[in-house]
C-alpha positions as CSV (number, residue, x, y, z in Angstrom):
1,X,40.4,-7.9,-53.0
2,X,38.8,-4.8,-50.9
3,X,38.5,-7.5,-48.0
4,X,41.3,-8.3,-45.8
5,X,42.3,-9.7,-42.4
6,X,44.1,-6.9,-40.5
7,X,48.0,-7.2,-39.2
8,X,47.7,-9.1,-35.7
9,X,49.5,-5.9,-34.6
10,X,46.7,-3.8,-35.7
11,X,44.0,-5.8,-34.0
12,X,46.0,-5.7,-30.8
13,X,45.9,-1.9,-30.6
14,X,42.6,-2.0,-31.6
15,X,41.7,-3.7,-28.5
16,X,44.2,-2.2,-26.4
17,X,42.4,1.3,-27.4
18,X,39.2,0.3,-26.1
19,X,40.2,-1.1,-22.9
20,X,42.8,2.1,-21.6
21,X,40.6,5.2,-23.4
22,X,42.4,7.2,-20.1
23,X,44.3,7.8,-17.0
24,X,41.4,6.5,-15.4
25,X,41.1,3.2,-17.1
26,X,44.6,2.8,-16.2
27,X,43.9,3.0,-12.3
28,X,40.5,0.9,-12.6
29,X,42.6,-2.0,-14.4
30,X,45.8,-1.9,-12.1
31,X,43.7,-1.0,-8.5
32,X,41.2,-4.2,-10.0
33,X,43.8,-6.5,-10.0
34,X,45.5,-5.5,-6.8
35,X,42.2,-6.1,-5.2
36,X,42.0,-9.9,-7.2
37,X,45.4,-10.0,-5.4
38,X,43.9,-9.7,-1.7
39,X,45.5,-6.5,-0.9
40,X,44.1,-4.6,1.9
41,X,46.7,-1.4,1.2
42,X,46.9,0.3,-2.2
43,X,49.1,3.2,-2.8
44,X,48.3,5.2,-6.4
45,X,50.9,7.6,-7.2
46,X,50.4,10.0,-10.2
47,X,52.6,12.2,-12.3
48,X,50.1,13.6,-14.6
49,X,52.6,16.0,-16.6
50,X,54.6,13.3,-17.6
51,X,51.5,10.4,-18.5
52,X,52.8,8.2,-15.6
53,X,51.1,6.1,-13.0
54,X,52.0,3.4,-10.5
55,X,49.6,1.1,-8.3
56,X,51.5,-0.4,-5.5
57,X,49.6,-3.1,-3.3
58,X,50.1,-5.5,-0.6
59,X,48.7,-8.5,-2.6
60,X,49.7,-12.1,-2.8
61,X,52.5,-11.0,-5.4
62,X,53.2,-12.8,-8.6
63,X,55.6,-15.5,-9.4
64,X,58.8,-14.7,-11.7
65,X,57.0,-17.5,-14.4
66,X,53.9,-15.5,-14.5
67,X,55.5,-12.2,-14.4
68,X,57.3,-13.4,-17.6
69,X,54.0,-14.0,-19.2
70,X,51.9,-11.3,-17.9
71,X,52.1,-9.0,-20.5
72,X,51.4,-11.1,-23.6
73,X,48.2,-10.9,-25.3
74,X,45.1,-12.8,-23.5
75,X,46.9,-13.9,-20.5
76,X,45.0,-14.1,-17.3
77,X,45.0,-16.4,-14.0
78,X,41.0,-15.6,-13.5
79,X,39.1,-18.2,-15.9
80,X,40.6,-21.2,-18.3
81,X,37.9,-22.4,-20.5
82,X,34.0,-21.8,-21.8
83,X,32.3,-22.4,-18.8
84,X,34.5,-20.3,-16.4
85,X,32.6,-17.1,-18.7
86,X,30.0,-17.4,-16.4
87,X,31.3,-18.1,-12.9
88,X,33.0,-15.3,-12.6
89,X,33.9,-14.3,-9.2
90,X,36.8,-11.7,-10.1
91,X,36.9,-8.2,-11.5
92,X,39.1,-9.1,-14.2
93,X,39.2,-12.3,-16.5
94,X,39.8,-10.9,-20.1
95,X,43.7,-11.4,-20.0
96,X,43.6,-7.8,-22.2
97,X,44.8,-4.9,-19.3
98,X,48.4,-5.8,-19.0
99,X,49.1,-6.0,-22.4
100,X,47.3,-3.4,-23.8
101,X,49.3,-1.1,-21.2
102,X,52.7,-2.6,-23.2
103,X,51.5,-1.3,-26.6
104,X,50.0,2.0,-25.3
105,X,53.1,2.7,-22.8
106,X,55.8,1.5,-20.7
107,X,55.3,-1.0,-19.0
108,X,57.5,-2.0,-15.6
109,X,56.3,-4.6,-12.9
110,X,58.0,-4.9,-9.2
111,X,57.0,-7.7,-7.6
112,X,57.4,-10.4,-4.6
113,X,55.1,-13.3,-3.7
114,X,53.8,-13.6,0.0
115,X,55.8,-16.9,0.6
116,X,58.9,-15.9,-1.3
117,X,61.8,-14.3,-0.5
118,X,62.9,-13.2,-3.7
119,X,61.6,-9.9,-5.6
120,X,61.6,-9.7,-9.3
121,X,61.8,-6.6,-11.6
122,X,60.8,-6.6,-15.5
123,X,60.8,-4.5,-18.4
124,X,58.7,-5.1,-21.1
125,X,58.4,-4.3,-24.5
126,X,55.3,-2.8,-26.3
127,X,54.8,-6.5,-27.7
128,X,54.2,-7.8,-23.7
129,X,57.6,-9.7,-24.0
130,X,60.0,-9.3,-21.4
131,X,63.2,-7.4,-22.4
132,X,65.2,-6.9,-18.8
133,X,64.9,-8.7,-16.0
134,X,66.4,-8.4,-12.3
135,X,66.2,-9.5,-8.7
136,X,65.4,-6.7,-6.5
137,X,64.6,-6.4,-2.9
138,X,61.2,-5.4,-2.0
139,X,58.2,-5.9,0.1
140,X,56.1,-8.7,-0.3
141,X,53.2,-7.6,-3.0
142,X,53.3,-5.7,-6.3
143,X,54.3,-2.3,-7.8
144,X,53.3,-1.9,-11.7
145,X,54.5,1.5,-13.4
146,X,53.1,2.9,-16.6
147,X,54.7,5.4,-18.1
148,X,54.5,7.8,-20.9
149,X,50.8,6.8,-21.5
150,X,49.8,7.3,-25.5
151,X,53.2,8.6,-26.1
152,X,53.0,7.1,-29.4
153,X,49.2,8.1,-29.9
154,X,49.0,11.6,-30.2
155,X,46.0,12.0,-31.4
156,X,44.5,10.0,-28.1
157,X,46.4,12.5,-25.7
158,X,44.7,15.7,-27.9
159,X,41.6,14.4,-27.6
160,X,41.4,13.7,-24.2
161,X,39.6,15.5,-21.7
162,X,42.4,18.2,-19.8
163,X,44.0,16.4,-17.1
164,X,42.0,18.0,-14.3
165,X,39.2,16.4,-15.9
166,X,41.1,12.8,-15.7
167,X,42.2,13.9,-12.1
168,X,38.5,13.9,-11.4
169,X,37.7,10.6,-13.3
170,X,40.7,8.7,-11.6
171,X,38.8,9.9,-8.2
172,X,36.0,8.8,-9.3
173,X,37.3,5.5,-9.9
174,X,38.4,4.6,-6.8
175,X,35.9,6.1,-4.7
176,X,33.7,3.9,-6.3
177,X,36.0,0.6,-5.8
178,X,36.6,2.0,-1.9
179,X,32.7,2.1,-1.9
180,X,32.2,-1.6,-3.1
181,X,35.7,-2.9,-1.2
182,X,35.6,-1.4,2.0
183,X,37.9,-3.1,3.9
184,X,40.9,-1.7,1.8
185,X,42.6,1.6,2.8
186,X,43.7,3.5,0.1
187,X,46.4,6.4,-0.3
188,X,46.7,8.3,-3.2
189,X,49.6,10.9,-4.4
190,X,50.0,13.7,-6.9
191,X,53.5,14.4,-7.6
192,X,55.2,12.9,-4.6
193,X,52.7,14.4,-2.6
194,X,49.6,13.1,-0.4
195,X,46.3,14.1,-2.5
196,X,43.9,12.0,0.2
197,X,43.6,9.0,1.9
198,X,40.5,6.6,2.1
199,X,41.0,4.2,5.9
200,X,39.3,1.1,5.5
201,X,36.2,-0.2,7.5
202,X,33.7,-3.2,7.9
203,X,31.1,-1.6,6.2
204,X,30.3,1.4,3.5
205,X,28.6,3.6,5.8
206,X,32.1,4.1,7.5
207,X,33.8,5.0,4.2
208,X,30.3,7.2,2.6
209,X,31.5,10.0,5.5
210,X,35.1,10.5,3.8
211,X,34.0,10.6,0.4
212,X,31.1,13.3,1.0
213,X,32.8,15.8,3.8
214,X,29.1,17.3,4.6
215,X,27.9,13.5,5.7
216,X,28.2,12.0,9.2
217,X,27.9,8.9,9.8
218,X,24.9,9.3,11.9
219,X,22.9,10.6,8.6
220,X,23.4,7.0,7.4
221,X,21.4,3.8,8.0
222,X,23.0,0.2,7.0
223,X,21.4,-2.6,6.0
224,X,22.3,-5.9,5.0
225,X,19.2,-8.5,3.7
226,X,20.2,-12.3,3.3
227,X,17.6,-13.7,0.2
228,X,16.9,-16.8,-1.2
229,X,17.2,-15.9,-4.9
230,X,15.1,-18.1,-7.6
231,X,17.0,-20.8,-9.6
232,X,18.5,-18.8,-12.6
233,X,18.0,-20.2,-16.4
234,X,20.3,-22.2,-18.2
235,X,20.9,-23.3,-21.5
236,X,17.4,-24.8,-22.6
237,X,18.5,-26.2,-25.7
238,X,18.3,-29.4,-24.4
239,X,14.9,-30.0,-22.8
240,X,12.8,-33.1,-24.2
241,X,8.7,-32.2,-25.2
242,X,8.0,-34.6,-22.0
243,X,10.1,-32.3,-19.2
244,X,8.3,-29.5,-20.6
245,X,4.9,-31.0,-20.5
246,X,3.8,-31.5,-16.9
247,X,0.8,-31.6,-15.0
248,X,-1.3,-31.9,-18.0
249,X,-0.7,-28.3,-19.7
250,X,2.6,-27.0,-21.3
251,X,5.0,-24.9,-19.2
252,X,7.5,-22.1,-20.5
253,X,11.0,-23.7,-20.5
254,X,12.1,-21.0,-18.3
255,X,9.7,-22.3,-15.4
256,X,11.2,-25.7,-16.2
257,X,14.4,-24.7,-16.1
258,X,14.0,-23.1,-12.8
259,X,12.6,-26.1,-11.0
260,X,15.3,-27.9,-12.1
261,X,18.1,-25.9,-10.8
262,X,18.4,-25.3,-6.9
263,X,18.2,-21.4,-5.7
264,X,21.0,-20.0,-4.0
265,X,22.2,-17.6,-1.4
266,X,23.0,-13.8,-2.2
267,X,22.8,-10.9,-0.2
268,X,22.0,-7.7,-0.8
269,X,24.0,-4.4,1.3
270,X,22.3,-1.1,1.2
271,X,23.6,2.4,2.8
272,X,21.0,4.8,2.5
273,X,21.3,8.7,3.6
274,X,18.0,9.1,5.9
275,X,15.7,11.5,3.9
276,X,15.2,13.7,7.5
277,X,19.1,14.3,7.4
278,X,20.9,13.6,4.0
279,X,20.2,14.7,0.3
280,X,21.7,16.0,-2.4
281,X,21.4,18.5,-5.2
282,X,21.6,16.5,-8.2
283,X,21.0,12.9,-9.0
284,X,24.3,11.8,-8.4
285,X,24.8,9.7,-5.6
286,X,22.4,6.6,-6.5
287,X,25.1,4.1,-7.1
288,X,24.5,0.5,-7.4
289,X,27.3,-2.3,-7.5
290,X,27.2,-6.3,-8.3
291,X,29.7,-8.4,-6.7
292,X,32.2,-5.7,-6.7
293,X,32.0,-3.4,-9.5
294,X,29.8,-0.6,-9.9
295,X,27.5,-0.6,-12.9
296,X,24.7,1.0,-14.7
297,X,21.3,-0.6,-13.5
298,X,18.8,2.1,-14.4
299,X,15.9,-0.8,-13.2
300,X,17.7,-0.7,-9.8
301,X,18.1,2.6,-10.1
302,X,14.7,3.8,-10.8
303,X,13.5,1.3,-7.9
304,X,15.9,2.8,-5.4
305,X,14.4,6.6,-6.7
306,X,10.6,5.2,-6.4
307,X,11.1,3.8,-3.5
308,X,12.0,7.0,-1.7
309,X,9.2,9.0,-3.8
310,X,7.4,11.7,-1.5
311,X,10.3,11.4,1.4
312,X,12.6,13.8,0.2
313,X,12.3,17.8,-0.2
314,X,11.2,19.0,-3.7
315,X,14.6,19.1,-6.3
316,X,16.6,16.6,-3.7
317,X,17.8,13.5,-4.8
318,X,18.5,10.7,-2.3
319,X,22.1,9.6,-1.6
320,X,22.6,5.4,-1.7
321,X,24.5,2.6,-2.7
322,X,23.2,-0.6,-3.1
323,X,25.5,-3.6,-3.3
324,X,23.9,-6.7,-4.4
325,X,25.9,-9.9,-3.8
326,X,24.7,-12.3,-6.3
327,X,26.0,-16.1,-7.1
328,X,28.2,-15.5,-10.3
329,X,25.9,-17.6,-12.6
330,X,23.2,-15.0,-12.5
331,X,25.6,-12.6,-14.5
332,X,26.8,-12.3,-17.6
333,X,29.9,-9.9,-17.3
334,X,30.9,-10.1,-21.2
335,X,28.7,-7.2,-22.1
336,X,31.5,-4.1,-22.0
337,X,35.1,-3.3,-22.5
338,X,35.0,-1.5,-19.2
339,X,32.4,-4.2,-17.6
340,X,30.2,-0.6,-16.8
341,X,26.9,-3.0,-18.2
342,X,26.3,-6.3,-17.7
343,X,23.3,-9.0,-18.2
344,X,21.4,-9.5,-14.8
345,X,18.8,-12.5,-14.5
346,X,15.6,-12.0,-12.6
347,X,15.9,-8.2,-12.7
348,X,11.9,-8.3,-11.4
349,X,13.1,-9.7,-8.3
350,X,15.5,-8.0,-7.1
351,X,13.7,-4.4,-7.7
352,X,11.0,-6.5,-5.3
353,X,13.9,-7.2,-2.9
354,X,15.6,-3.8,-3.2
355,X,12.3,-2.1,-2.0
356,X,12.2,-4.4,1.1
357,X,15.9,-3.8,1.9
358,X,14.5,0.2,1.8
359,X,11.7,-0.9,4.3
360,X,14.0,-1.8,6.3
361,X,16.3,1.2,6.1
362,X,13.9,4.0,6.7
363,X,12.0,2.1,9.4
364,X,12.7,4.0,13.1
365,X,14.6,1.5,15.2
366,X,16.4,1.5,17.8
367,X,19.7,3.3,16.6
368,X,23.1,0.9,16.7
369,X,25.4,4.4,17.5
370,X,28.5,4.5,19.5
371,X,26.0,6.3,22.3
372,X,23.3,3.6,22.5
373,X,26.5,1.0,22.8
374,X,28.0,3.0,25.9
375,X,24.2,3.3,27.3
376,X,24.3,-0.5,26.7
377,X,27.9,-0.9,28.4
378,X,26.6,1.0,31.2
379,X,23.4,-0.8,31.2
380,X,24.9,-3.9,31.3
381,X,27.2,-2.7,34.9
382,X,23.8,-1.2,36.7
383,X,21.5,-4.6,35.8
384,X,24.5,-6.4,37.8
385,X,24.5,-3.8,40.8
386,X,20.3,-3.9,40.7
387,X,20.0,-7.6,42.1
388,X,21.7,-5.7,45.0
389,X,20.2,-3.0,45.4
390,X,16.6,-1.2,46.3
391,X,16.7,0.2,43.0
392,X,15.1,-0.8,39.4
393,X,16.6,-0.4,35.8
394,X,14.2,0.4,33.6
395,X,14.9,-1.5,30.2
396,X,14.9,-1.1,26.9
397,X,11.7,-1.0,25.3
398,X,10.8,-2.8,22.0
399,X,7.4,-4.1,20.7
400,X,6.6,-5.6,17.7
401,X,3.8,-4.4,15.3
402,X,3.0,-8.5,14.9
403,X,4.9,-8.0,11.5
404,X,8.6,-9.1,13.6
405,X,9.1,-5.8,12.9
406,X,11.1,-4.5,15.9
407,X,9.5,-0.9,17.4
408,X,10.7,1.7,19.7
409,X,7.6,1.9,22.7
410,X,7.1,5.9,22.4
411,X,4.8,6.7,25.0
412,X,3.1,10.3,24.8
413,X,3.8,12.5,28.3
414,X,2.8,16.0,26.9
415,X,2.1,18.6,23.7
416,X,4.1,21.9,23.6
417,X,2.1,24.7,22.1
418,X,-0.5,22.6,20.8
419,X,1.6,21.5,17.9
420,X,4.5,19.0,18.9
421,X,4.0,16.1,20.9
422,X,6.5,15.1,23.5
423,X,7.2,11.4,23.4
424,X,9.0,9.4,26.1
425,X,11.4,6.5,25.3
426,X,14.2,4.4,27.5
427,X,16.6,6.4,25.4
428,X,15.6,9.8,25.7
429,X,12.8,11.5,24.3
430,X,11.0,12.8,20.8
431,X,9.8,15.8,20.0
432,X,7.6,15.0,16.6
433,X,5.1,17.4,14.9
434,X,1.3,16.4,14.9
435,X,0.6,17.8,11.5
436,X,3.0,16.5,9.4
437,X,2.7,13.0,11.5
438,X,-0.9,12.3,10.9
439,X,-0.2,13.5,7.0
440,X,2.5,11.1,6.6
441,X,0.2,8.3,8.2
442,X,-2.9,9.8,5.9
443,X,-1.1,9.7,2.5
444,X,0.0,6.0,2.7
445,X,-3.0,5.3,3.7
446,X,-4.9,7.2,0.8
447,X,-2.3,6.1,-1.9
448,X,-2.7,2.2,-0.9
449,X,-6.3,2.4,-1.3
450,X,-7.1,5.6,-3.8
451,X,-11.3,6.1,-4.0
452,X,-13.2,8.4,-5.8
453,X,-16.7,8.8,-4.7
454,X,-20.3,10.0,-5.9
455,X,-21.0,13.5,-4.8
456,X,-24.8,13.5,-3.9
457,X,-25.9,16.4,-4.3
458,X,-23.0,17.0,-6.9
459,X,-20.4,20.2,-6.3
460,X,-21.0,23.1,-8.8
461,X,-18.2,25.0,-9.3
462,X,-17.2,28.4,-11.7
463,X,-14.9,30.2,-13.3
464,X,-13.1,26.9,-14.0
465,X,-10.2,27.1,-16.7
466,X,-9.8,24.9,-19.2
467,X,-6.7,23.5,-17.7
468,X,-8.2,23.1,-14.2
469,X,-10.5,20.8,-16.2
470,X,-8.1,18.8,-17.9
471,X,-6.1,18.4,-14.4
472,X,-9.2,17.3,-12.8
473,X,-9.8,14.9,-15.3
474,X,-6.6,13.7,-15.8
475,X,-6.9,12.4,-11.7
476,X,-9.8,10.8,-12.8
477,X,-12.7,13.4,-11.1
478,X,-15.8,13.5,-12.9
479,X,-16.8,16.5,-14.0
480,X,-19.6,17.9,-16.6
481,X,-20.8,21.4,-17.7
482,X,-23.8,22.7,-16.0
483,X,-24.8,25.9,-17.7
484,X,-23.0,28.7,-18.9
485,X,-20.0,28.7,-16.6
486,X,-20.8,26.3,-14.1
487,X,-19.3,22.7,-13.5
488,X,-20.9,20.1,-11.7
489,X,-18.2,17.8,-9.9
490,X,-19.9,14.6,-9.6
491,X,-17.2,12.3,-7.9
492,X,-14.6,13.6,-5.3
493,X,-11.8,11.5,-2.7
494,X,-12.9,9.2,-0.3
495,X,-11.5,11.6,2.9
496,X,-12.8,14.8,0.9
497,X,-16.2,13.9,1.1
498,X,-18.0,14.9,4.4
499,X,-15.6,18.3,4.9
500,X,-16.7,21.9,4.8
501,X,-14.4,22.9,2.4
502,X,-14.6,20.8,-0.1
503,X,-14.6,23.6,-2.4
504,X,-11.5,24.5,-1.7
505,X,-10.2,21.1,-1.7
506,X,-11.5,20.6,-5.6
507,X,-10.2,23.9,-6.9
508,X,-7.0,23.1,-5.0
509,X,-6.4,20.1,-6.4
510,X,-7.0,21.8,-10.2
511,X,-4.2,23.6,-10.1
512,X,-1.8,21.3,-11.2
513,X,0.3,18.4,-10.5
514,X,0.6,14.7,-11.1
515,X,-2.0,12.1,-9.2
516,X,0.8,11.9,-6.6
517,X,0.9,15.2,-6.3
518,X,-3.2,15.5,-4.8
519,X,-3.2,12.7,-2.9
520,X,0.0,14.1,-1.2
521,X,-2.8,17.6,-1.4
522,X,-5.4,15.6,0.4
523,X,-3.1,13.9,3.2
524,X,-2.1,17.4,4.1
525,X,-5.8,19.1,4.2
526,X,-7.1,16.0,5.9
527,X,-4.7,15.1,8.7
528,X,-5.0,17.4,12.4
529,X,-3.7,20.6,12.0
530,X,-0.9,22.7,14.4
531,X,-2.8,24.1,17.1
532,X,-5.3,21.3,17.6
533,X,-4.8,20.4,21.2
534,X,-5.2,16.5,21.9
535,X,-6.0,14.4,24.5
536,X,-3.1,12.0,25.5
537,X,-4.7,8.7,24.2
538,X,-5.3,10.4,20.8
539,X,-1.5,11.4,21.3
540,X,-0.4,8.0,21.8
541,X,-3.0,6.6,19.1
542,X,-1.2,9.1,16.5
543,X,2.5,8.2,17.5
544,X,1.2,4.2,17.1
545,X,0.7,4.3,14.0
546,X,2.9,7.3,12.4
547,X,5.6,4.8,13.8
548,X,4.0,1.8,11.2
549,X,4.3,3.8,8.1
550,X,6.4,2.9,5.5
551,X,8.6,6.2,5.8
552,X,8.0,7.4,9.1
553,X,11.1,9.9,9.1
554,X,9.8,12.5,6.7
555,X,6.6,13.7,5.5
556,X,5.1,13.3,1.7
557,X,6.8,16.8,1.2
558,X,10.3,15.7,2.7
559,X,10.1,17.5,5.7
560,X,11.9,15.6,9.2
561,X,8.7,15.2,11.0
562,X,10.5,14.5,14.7
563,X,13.8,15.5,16.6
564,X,15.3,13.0,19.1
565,X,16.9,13.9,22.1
566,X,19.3,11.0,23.8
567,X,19.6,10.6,27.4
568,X,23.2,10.2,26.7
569,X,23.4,14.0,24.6
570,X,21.1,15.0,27.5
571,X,23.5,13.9,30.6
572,X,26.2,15.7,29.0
573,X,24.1,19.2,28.4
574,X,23.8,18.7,32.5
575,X,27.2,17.6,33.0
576,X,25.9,14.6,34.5
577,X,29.1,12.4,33.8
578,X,31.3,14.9,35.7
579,X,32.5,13.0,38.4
580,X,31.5,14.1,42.1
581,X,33.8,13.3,45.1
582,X,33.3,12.7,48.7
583,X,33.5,16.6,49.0
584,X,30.3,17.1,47.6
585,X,28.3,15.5,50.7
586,X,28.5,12.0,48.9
């Protein structure tokens, strides 16, 4: 027979090949299950010259019965039966980590439960069984060791990447489980030696900062968006002809499904780098997680990337992570070895909701820093001194758009040079650029409500190449020939239409780019340019409504379009929180 069933031996290493492919793997599996633990401290130390790593945490430790089956194959405390496949609510459940670390290397675990007193030490064998075992004293938690990693596999070591690669990947690895667990602080060694140190926080946009050096955590802007998520389907197999007939016409057994199961509760976290101040180089830093993990979600992803189209500067890529907290039964986690990929229900929605949560995020509101909480503070002491005093406070002012959308109250005082408009606020004030303002509010407008109108008389135009053709076609402007060289443009934008130099505008608009590209082309011919002076109703008219666009902070070209001074930055630049004594007369 040429057909066979393979040695169970075989089949293990088979597995065990798939699941550690590298140093890396090695520190997602061990760090995973030290967070399934409930550490809040995990210490990696690394000895890359000799194939050896060990993850030590502050966990809930494991008792000496389940240490002695730890190892074995397909042994796990997450799940127990069929159904648990799809409530998962841990990073791991596959049973297959600890074990294929016995078969690939050596494999010691130190560790003491939280309510014990006694501290175990075992040995095991590349088989997962047990072969010494101590007491030992130790802190309450775990310490696994893996040594000599593919020491019997040298054809897995040669073709690994070189071990600065791996370095890289293993930091990789945990700045992307520091990103989705936040609260744990992390210290990581090379060689006995400190390499760096990640200090816990509430939230990601504490921990974003010591990931990316260049990144403050001003240029940040966290949200978190509570939604009711839509029933998920089930198993269908079971519906009768009548459950799916209703109402007197035929339903999919999806929609049935749906009203039969009860939404739930998820929530979705987003740290966005504000276009005005943040951006990178590449497209590198659009993470999204589920539940914990980081995966690939190109949907998500491209919605995260179209939703911050024409905010950014030309070749700059945004930097985010979105974390979407999602009832387990939504997921289906068995997709990849590494978990990387997974099956998400209702992806339609949640590209819906991710664009809201980005509303929110790049709307201007009233900033939550450690400044506006010490103006608060001191707010808080004057408002009690007021009802004393001759004196009034002025407060904090916030209007809504009617939307429950929450706005700062800019009013206009001045315009400097004829080109920025100074705008008052009770926490400093704004200096923002007419031009780029008005262009922002122009382009949304134009691209929520595109037109192309009838030229009457139509524009005739020459010397017209055959590509400025095609690109005026291809935005959808009417053109035909009108004698030897001549084209007659017949339809034109709606704002285009009654200005002198229109002309221009057409041949402009033929010289290349996307339909995004001349409406972004028409916003920026049509809005009020630098040197316009303005009254200061059609000031505050302008600031209105820049302030209700979508992306207020940049302009369709990415550029910041105002720069905030606090009153707080302001006293200090006139020392107004030195303290003045009797001395001075007071």
């Amino acid at each position: 027979m040429l057909i066979h069933t393979l040695p169970i031996d075989v089949i293990h290493l088979i597995a065990a090949g798939e699941v550690i492919d590298s140093l890396g793997a090695v520190v997602r599996e061990l760090c995973e299950n030290a967070i399934d633990a409930d550490a809040s401290r995990i210490t990696v130390s690394l000895f890359p010259d000799r194939w050896r790593i060990r993850v030590a945490d502050n966990g809930i430790g494991i008792e000496l019965a389940d240490l002695q089956q730890a190892a074995t194959a397909h042994s796990t405390s997450k799940i127990d039966d069929r159904e648990d496949l799809f409530h998962i609510t841990s990073l791991g459940f596959r049973g297959e980590a600890l074990h294929s670390l016995a078969q690939l290397a050596n494999l010691e675990i130190y560790s003491r439960p939280r309510a014990s007193c006694d501290g175990w030490h075992l040995v095991y064998n590349h088989q997962g069984e047990v072969v010494r075992q101590q007491e030992v004293a130790i802190a309450p938690g775990t310490a696994i060791d893996v040594d000599n990693l593919f020491g019997d596999w040298a054809a897995r070591r040669e073709g690994l990447p070189t071990l600065n690669c791996q370095l890289r990947q293993v930091q990789t690895v945990i700045y992307h489980l520091a990103l989705c667990h936040p609260q744990i602080n992390w210290t990581i060694e090379q060689q006995h030696r400190p390499w760096f140190q990640i200090i816990g926080s509430k939230t990601t946009h504490q921990i974003i900062p010591q990931l990316l050096p260049r990144v403050r955590v001003d240029d940040l802007q966290y949200v978190e968006l509570k939604v009711r998520a839509l029933a998920p389907v089930k198993d269908c197999s079971k519906l009768t002809p009548q459950e799916v007939y209703s109402a007197g016409s035929y339903r999919s057994i999806a929609a049935v499904e749906r009203d039969r199961t009860p939404a739930a509760d998820a929530q979705i976290q987003l740290t966005l780098g504000l276009p005005d101040r943040c951006h990178r180089h590449r497209l590198d830093w659009v993470k999204v997680a589920v539940n914990g993990r980081i995966v690939r979600a190109p949907e998500l992803e491209q919605a995260i990337v179209s939703g911050l189209a024409r905010t950014l500067p030309r070749d700059r890529y945004p930097v985010c992570f979105l974390h979407l907290q999602i009832p387990p039964h939504y997921i289906d986690w068995n997709r990849h070895p590494a978990k990387v990929e997974i099956y998400l229900q209702q992806i339609e929605f949640w590209q819906s909701q991710v664009a809201t949560a980005l509303d929110l995020a790049l709307n201007l509101q009233p900033e939550d820093s450690d400044d506006a909480t010490q103006t608060s503070r001191i707010g808080k002491l004057l408002s009690v001194a007021e009802q004393q005093g001759a004196y009034h406070l002025p407060q904090r002012a916030i209007v809504s758009d009617g939307d429950g959308l929450g706005l700062l109250e800019l009013r206009a005082v001045g315009q400097v040079l004829d080109t920025y408009i100074i705008a008052e606020h009770a926490d400093g004030l704004w200096l923002v650029e007419q031009h780029i303002a008005h262009e922002r509010v122009l382009y949304e407008q134009i691209t929520s409500a595109w037109q192309l109108l009838p030229l009457e008389p139509p524009l005739v135009l020459s010397h017209l190449s055959e590509r400025q053709l095609e690109q005026l076609q291809q935005i959808g402007i009417a053109i035909d020939p009108f004698g030897e060289g001549l084209w007659a443009i017949r339809t034109a934008p709606a704002p285009l239409l009654m200005r002198e130099d229109l002309a221009a505008a057409i041949i402009e608009l033929s010289l290349g780019g996307d339909l995004q590209a001349a409406q972004v082309a028409v916003a920026c011919r049509c809005a009020i340019r630098n040197g316009t002076a303005l009254s200061l109703p059609e000031m505050q008219n302008l600031l209105d409504r820049w302030q209700r666009t979508r992306n207020p902070r940049t302009c369709p070209h990415g550029r910041p379009i105002y720069l905030s001074f606090k009153e707080s930055s302001l006293a200090r630049s006139f020392r107004r929180h030195w303290v003045i004594g009797k001395s001075h007369g007071i």
